[in-house]
C-alpha positions in Angstrom: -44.5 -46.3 169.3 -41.5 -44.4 169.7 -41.7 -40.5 168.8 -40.4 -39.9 165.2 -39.3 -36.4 163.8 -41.3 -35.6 160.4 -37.5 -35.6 159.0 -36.7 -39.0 159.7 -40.6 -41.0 159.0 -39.7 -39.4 155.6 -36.6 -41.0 154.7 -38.1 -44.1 156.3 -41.0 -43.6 153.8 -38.9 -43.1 151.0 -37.2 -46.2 151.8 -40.8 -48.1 151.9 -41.9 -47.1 148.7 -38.5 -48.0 146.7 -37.8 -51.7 148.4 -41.2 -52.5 149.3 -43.1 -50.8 147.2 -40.8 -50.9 144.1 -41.0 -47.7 143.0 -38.8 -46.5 140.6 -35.5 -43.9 142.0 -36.8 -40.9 139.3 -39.9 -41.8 141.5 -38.4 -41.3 144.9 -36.6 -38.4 144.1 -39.8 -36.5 143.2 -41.5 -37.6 146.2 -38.3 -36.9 148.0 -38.4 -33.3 146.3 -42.2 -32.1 147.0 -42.1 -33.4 150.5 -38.8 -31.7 151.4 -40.4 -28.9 149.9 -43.5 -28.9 152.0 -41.6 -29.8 155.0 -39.5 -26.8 154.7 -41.8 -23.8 153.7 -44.0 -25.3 157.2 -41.1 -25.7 159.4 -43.1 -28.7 161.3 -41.0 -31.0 163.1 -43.4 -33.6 164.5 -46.3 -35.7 162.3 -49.3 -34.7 164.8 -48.4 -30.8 164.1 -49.5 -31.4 160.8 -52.9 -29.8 159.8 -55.1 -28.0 158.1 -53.8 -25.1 158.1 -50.5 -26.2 157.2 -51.6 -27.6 154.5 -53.8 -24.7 153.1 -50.9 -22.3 153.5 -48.4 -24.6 151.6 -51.4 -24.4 148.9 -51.6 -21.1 149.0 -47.9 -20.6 148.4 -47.9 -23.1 145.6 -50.3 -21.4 143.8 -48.7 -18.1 144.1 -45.1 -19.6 142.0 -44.0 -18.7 139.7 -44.3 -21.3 136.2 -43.7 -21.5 132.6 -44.6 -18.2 130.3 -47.4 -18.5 128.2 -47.9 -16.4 125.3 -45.1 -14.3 126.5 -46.4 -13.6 129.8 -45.1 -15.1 133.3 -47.5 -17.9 134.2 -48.8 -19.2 137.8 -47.4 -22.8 138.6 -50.0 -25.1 136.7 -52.6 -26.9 139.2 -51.2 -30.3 137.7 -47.9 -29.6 139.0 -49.4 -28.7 142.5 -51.7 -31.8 142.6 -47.8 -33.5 142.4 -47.2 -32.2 146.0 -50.5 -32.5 147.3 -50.3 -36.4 146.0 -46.8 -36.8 147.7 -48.5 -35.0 151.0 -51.3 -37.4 151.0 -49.7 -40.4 150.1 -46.9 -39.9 153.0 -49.6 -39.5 155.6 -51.5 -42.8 153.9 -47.5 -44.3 155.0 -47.9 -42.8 158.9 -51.3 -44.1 158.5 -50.3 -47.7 158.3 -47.6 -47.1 160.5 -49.4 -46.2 163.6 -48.4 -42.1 163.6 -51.1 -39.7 164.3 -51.2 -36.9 162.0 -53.5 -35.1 159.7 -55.7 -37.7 157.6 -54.8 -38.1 153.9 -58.7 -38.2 152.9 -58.6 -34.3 154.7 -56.0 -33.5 151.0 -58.3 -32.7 148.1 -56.2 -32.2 144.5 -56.8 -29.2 142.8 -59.5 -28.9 139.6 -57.9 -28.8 136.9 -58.8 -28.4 133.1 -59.8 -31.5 131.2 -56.6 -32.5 129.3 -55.8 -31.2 125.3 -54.1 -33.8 123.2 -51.8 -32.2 120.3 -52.4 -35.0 117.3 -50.8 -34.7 113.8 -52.8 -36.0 110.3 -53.3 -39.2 109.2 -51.2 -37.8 105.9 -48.7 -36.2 108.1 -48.1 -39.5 110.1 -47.6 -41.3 106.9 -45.4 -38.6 105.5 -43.5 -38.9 109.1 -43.0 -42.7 108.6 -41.7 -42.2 104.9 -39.3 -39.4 105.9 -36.1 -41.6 106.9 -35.7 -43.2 103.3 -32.0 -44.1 102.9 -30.4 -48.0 102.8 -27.6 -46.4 105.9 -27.3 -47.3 109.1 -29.0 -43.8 110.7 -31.6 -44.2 107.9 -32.1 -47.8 108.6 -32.2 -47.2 112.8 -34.4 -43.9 112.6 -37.2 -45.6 110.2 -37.0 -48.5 113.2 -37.6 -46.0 115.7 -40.7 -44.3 114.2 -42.8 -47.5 113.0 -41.8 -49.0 116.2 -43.3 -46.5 117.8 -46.0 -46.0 116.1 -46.5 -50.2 115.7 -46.5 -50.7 120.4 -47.3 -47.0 121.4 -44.3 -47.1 123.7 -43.3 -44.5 125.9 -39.8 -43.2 124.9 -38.0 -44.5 127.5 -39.5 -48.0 127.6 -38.4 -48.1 123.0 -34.8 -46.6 124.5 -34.2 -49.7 127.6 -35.1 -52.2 124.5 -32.0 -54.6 124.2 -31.2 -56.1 120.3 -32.3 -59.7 121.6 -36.2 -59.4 120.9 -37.5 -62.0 118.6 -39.0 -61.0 115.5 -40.5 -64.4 114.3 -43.3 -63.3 117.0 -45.4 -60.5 116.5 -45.3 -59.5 119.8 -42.6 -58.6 123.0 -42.5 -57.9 126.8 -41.6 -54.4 127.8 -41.0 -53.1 131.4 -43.1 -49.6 131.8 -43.6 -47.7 134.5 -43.6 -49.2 138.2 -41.8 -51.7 137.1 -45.0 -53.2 135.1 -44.8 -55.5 132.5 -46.7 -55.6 129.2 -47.1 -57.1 126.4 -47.0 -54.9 122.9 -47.4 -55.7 119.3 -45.1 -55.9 116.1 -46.6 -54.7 112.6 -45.4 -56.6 109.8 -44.0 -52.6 108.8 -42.1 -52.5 112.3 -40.7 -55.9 111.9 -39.6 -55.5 108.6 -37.4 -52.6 109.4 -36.2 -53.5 112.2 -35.2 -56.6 110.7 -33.0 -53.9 108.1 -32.0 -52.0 110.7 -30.3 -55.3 112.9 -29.3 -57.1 109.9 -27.2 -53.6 109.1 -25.7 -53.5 112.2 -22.0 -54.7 112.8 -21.3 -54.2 116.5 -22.0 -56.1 119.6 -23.4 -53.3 121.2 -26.8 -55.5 123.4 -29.0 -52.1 122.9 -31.8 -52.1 120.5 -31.2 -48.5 119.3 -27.6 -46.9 119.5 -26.0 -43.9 118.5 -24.3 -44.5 114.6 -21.9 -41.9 114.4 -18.0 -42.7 114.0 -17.4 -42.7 117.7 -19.7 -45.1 118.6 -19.7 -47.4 116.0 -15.9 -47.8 115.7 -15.3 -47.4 119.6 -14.2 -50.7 121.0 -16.8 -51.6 123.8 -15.0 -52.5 127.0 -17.8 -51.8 129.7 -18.9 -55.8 129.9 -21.9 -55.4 127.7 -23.5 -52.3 129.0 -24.2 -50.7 126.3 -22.6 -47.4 125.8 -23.8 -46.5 122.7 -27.8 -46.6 123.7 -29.6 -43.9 123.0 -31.1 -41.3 125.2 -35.3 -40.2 125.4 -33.8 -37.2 124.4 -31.6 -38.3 121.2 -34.8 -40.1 120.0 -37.1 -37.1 120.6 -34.5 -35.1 118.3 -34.5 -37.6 115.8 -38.6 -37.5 115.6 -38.5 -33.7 115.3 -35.8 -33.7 112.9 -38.0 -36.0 110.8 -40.9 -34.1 111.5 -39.2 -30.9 109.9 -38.2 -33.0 106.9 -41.5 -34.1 106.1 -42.9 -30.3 106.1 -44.9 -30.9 109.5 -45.2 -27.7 111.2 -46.2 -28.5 114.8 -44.4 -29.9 117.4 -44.2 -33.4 117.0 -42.5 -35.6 120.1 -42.5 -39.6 120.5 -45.6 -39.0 122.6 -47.5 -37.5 120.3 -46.8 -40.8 118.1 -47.8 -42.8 121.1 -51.6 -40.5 121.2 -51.6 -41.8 117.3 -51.1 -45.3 118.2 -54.1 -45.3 120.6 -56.5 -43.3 118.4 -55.8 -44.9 115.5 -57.1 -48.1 117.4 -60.0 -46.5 118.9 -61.2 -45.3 115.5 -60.9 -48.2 114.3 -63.1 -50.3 116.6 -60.7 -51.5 119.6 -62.2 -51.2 123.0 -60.8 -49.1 125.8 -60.1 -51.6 128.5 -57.7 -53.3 125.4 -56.4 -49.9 124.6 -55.6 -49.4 128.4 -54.0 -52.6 128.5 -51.5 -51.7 125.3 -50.7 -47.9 126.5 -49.5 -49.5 130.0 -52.1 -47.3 132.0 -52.6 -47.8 135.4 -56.2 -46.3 135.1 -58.7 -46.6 132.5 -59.6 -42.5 132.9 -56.0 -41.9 131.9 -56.9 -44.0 128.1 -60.7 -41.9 128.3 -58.7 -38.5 127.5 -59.0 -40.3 123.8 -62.8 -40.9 123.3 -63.9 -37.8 122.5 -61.5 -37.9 119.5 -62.7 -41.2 118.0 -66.6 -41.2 118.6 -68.0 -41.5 114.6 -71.1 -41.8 116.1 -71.5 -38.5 117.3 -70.3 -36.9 113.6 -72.7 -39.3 112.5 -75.3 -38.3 114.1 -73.9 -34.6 113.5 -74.1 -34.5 110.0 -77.4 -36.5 109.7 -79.8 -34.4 111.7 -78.0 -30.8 111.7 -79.6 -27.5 110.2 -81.8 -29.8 107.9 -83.8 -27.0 106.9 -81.0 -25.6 105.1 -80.0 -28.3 103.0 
């Protein structure tokens, strides 16, 4: 085989993984990122220079960056973010691999430990009050009350509720959604979500195809000449404003974000006697040990079991 820079087998690897591999372009532009990053700091040219050593240097440097402050002091950048360019490392020479380049083998890359994951998780009585908090018979009243038991009803990501079109069907109780590499799923409609989004569309008096738009003047009056592109869909970031706006309004005092909706959506379920590979399934996770992060949340058996053999000689 012909000798290939490490420049150029990366560009022909970023190409693999978005045609072939169907990756998504916010995916290839982080791979693109971290490798260019590597690629740079170790100055390599040629895929069978790559070692080692290179790679333990590049660690080392990663680990001495700079991150986010915590608790007012400058951080180290986390080991999660590192395992991103250690993944991207590996998963490049995995590519070469298949393609017949000698370099370092990706089984040689070991990820960085890192701290089992925290979930943040509001009330039972503060997701209720959060549900309640949009309670006008407007249009933005009508759309944000949509949003939340929406969210709360499929346990969507916030980008997979915001690429929703107005088309879905509510006589069924259920509806396709595209989630991350390019999977589809199938999620479920409570009679709750159906019944306000039902409001919400029946309220609505543009031709607009998104699901969720903006509802100020501008975009509801704007005549819509971009061939049904939807110009007034709304953003992650709009709905993650209008879920902390409600969260404010409903005296909530944490953070509360679309994701923290979609952690309720699984617990709930879990604590309520559905099984994990069916939880899996409904959260769109690629692996199971991504939906375990909620077990040790939901298991009544062990507060059973807590509070029926615990310090019995006090009682």
């Amino acid at each position: 085989m012909l000798a290939y820079s490490l420049e150029k087998l990366k560009r022909q690897f970023l190409e693999y993984i978005e045609v072939e591999k169907g990756r998504s372009l916010k995916t290839v532009e982080n791979y693109d990122r971290y490798l260019s990053r590597f690629l740079a700091f170790s100055k390599l040219k040629n895929p069978e220079d790559v070692d080692d050593g290179a790679v333990r240097e590049f660690r080392l440097w990663l680990n001495r960056q700079p991150g986010a402050e915590e608790n007012g002091r400058a951080g180290t950048l986390k080991k999660k973010t590192q395992n991103y360019y250690l993944i991207a490392i590996r998963v490049f020479l995995k590519y070469l691999a298949r393609i017949g380049v000698k370099s370092l083998p990706p089984e040689r890359i070991e990820l960085a430990k890192i701290a089992e994951r925290s979930l943040d998780l509001i009330s039972d009585d503060e997701l209720n009050r959060l549900l309640l908090a949009p309670d006008g018979t407007d249009l933005k009243s009508l759309r944000d009350k949509a949003i939340l038991e929406l969210l709360f009803s499929t346990g969507l990501r916030v980008s997979e509720l915001c690429s929703l079109n107005r088309d879905i069907n509510l006589k069924q109780d259920e509806l396709s959604v595209r989630g991350k590499g390019e999977k589809v799923r199938v999620v479920f409609l409570s009679p709750t979500a159906k019944a306000a989004v039902k409001a919400y569309l029946d309220k609505r008096t543009d031709i607009d195809e998104a699901l969720f738009i903006g509802v100020g003047p501008k975009q509801i009056n704007e005549p819509r000449k971009t061939g049904g592109r939807g110009v007034g869909r709304l953003t992650p970031r709009s709905v993650e404003r209008i879920v902390k706006h409600y969260a404010v309004k409903s005296g909530i005092t944490r953070k509360v974000t679309p994701h923290i909706i979609r952690h309720s959506f699984a617990t709930d379920l879990l604590r309520n006697g559905a099984d994990l590979r069916s939880v899996q399934a409904m959260l769109g996770h690629a692996s199971i040990n991504t939906t375990q992060i909620y077990t040790h949340l939901t298991d009544q058996h062990l507060k059973e079991v807590h509070k029926a053999f615990h310090n019995r000689a006090r009682r």
